[in-house]
N, C-alpha and C positions, 0 to 999 in steps of 0.2 A: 578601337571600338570593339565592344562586343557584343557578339550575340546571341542571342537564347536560344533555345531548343525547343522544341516540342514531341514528349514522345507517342510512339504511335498507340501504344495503347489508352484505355480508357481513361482511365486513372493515370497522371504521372507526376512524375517533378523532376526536372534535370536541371545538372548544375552550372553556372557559368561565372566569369569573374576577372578579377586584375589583382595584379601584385607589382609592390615596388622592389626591386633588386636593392642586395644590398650596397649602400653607404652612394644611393642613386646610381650603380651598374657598372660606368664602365670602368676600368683600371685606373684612369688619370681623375677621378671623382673628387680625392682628397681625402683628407683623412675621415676615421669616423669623429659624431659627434665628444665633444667631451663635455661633466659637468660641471659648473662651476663649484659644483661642492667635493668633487673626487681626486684625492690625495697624489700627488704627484709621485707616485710607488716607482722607483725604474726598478730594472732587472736586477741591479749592480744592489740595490737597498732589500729587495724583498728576499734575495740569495741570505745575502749578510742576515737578514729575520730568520728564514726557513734553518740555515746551521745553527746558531742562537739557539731555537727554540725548540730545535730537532720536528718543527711542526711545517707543514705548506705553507707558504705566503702570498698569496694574489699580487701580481702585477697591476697594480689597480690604473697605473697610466694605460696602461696596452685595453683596458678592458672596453668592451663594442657591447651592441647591440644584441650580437650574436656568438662571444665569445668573451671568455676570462682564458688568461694565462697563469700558471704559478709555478713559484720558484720550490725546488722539493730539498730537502736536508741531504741528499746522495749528488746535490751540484747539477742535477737535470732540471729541465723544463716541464711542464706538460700544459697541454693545450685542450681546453674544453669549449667545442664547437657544437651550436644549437641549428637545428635547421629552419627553425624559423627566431623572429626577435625573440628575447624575453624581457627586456630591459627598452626603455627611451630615457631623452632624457625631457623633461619638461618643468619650465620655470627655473632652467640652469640645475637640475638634482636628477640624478637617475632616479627612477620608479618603476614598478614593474607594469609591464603588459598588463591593460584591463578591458578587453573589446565590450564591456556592458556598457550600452547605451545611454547617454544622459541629456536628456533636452536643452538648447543652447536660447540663449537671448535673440536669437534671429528668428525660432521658431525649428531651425533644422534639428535632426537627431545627431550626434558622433560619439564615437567611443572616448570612454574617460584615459585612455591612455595607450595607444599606438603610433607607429613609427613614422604613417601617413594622416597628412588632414582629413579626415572624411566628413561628409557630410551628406547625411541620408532628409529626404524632403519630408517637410509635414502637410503635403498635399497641395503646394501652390500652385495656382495655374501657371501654364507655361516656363516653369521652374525644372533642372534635372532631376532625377529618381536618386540619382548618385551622382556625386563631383569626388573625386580626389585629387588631392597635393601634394607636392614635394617639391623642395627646393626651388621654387617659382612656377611651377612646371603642373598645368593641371591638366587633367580628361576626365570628362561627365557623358552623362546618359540619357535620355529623357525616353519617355511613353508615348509608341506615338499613337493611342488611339483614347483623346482628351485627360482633361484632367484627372489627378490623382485624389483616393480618397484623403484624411489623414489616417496612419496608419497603427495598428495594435504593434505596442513595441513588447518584448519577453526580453528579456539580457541582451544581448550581442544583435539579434533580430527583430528588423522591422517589417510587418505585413501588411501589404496594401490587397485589400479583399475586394473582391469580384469589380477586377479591373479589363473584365471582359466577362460576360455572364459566366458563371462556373470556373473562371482562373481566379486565381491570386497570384502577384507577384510580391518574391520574399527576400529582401537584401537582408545579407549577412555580415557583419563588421570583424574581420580577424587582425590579426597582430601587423600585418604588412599590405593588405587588400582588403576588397571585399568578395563575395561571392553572392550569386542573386538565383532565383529559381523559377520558372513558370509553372506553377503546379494549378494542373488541368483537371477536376475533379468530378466532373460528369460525362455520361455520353454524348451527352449535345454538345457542352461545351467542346469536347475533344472533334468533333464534326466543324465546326466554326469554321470557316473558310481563312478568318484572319490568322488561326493558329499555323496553315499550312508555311508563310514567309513570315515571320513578325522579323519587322524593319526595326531597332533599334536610332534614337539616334543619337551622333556622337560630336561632342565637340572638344577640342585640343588647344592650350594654350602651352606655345614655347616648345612644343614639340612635334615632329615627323614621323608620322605611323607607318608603319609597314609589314609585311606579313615573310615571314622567312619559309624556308623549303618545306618543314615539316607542316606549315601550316598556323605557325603558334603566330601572335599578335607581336612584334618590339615598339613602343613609343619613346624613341628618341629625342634627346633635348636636342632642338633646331640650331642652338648656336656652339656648344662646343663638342656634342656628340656625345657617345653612350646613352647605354637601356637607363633610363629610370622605371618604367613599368612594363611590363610584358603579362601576355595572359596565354595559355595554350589553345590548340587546336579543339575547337566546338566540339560535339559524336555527331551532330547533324543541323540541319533545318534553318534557321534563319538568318538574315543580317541587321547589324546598323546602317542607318544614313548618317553620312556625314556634314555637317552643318556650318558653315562658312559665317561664324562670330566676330565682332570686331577684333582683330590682334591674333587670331587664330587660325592653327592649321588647318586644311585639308586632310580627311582619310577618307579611303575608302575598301574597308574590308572589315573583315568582324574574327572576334575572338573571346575566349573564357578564359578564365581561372588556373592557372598551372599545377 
């Protein structure tokens, strides 16, 4: 679960949010995805290219989300590692990272092309603000003080306006999470007494939340272990509730964006 902030001045926006670890977290995950369209390159093939052609040759089997390998003409490796995705695969083909927003058949917003499902609301009642997926394995968010507008979408971000007089709340769609913001835009509004605890709430399917030393969020998968999503430690202020859905876990604590 995560939860927002609010800061003390008049004027603010703080940030908050989730990310899924790579190839879902923990060590024993399994391989990353592959495409159905990416050439079976081994090492032993793209060596034999790179001498050949005195050029690099990508390791196109070995290549992830987050990383290409290539075979270099002096008989070395090298390894080029992203710290976030740039690459999924989707409809079996890699494609690149596109967190701009495109309206779905259901009515939700999600991005045209990241690593995780996301799916931001177009204002239904009783429906989460944000849900994400992976590998079976979902947590969402809801508002808890009534329903949502529909919201003004810009590329990557959707804005839900004056979802408390003088707030907006603003999800962000990025390559691997989202990130969402309470931006508090008047004096009265920054006075509201609901800004001082905003409850988030949160619900978990297939997974066990818990919060480690420094604070930061881990939502583990309930049956065979390791992080799929984790979020860091808030700078302040408030929490989620956690919300007992059918088939789903229990949390109870809050967190943001790493």
């Amino acid at each position: 679960m995560l939860r927002a902030a609010v800061a003390a001045a008049v004027t603010g926006a703080v940030v908050a949010g989730a990310a899924a670890l790579p190839n879902g977290g923990g060590p024993d995950q399994g391989p990353a995805p592959v495409a159905a369209d990416q050439p079976l390159v081994t090492e032993q093939q793209a060596m034999a290219s790179a001498k050949d052609s005195g050029k690099r040759a990508e390791v196109i089997g070995l290549r992830t989300e987050r990383r290409e390998i290539f075979a270099e003409p002096d008989g070395t490796f090298t390894a080029r590692e992203y710290t976030e995705p740039v690459r999924t695969v989707q409809g079996g083909k890699w494609v690149s990272v596109d967190p701009a927003l495109v309206k779905r058949a259901d009515g939700t917003w999600g991005p045209k092309a990241a690593t995780v499902d996301l799916a931001f609301s177009a204002g239904q009642a009783g429906k989460p603000f944000v849900t994400m997926r992976r590998a079976g394995r979902e947590i969402a968010l809801t508002w808890p003080y009534g329903k949502l507008p529909a919201p003004s979408v810009d590329g990557d971000t959707a804005t839900y306006a004056e979802v408390l007089p003088g707030v907006d709340l603003t999800v962000r769609a990025e390559a691997d999470g989202f990130g969402h913001l309470i931006v508090v835009k008047t004096p009265e509004a920054a006075a509201d007494s609901r800004l001082a605890r905003l409850d988030l709430g949160m619900t978990t399917d297939g997974l066990k939340v818990a919060e480690d030393a420094t604070g930061a969020i881990l939502a583990q998968d309930a049956v065979v272990g390791g992080t799929v999503f984790q979020a860091g430690k808030p700078p302040c202020g408030t929490r989620p509730r956690s919300r007992r859905p059918p088939r789903a876990s229990r949390a109870r604590r809050r967190s943001r964006r790493r």
